[in-house]
N, C-alpha and C positions, 0 to 999 in steps of 0.2 A: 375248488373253493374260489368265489367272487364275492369281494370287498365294493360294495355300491354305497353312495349316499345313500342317507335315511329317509326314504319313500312310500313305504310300502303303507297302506292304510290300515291295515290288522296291525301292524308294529305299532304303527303313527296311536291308533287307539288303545293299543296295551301303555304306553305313557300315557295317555291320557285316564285312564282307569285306574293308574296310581298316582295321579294329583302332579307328574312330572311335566313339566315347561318343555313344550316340543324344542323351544330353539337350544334349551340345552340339551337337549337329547342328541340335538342334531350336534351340535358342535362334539362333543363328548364320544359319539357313537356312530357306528356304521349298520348299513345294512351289510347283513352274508347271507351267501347263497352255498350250498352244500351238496355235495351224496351220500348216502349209509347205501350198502346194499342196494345199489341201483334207484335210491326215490333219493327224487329232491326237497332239499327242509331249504326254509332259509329264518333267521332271526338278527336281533340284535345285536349285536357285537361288539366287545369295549375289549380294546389292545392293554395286554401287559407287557413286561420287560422283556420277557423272553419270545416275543412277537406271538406269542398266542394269543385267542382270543375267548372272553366269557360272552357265552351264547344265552340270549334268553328269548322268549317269545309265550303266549298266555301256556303253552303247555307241554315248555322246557327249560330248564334250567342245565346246563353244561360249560365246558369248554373244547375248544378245538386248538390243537396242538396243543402245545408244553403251558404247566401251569404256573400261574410266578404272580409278583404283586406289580401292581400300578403306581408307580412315582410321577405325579404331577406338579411342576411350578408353577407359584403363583403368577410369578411374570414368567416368560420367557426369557432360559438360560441362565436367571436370575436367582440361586433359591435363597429362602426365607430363615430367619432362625429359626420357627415352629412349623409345627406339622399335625395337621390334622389327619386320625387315624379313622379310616371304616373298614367296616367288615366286608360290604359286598358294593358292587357297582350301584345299583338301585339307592343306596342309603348317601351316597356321595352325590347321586343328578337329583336326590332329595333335598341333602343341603344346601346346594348349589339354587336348586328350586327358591327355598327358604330365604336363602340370601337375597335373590332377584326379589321377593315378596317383601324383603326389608322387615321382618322376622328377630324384631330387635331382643327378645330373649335368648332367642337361639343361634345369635350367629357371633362367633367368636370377632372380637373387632378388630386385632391385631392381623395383617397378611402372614399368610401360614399357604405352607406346599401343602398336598393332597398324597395320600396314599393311602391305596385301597390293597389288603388281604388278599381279596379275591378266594378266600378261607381262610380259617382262624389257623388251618393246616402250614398255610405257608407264612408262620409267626416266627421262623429261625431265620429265612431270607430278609425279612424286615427289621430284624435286629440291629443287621448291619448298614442299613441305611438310617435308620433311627439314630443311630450317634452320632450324625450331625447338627442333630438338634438339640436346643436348650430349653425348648418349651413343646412339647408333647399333649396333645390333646385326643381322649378316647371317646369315640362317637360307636362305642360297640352295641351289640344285641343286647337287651337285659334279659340274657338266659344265662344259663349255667357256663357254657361254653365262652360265651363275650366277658363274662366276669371274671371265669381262670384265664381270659387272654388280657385282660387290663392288670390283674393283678400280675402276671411273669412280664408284662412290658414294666410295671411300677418295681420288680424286684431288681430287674437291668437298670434302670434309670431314676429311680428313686424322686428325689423333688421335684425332677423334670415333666413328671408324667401328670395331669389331670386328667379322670376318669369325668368326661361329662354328660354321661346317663341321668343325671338328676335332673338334665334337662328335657328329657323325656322318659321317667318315671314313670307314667302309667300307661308307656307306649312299648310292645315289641322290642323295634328299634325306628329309626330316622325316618323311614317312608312312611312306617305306623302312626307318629307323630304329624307327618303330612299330609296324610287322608282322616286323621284325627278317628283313627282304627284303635279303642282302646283294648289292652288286653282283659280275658274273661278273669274269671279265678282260677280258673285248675290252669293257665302258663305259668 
């Protein structure tokens, strides 16, 4: 496995095909380079806790090595009382997008740290970092799965938590919203 700056032009245009701001792609993410079975892959790469990485590229979605959630500060070393919650890497370099576009609906005003899921699976590791916070903000999927994960974050944390899907209501979730991809009737 090789950890390379983000270069490659098939990546560079899978950001671009989801409405993502190269330079935060770049800041945000790596390129990797890989083996399976003797062929080389390589894609996107966004580090978690547990130094693994979530791999994407137009026609994968994974991880390599161990899976865990992404704790981001808003400054450096520095963290916030609140915290913004997403589900996947994509819906974070969305916001983050959003925010650069000054997206005054959608962007929470108060600084707030970042932490990304990386699955709605690893919701018992982020519990325990969530108790550091006082103000809790949910930027989940609006499916089934993002809404049983806002409501057991809302039953730990209680006042602390906003569920902020009303801000993208007729969207997926945050990168849907981005590409202004509405959902059909039958999601």
């Amino acid at each position: 496995m090789k950890l390379l700056p983000l270069s490659n032009h098939s990546l560079l245009s899978y950001f671009s095909s989801r409405r993502i701001d190269i330079t935060i792609g770049r800041m945000y993410c790596r390129e990797i380079h890989y083996k399976v079975e003797q062929k080389h892959y390589y894609g996107i790469a966004f580090g978690n806790l547990s130094e693994g990485h979530e791999v994407r590229n137009p026609y994968f979605k994974g991880c390599i090595g161990h899976k865990d959630i992404t704790l981001l500060a808003h400054t450096f070393n520095e963290w916030q009382n609140g915290c913004l919650v997403f589900e996947g890497f994509m819906d974070f370099l969305a916001y983050m997008t959003l925010v650069k576009q000054q997206d005054r609906w959608f962007v929470v005003e108060s600084p707030c740290d970042y932490m990304i899921l990386n699955s709605v699976a690893n919701l018992k590791q982020a519990l325990h970092y969530l108790d550091r916070y006082t103000h809790i903000h949910c930027f989940l999927d609006n499916d089934q799965a993002g809404r049983k994960t806002v409501e057991s974050i809302s039953n730990v944390f209680e006042y602390r938590v906003t569920d902020e899907s009303f801000r993208y209501a007729d969207y997926k979730d945050v990168n849907d919203y981005l590409m202004r991809k509405k959902r059909t009737a039958s999601e």
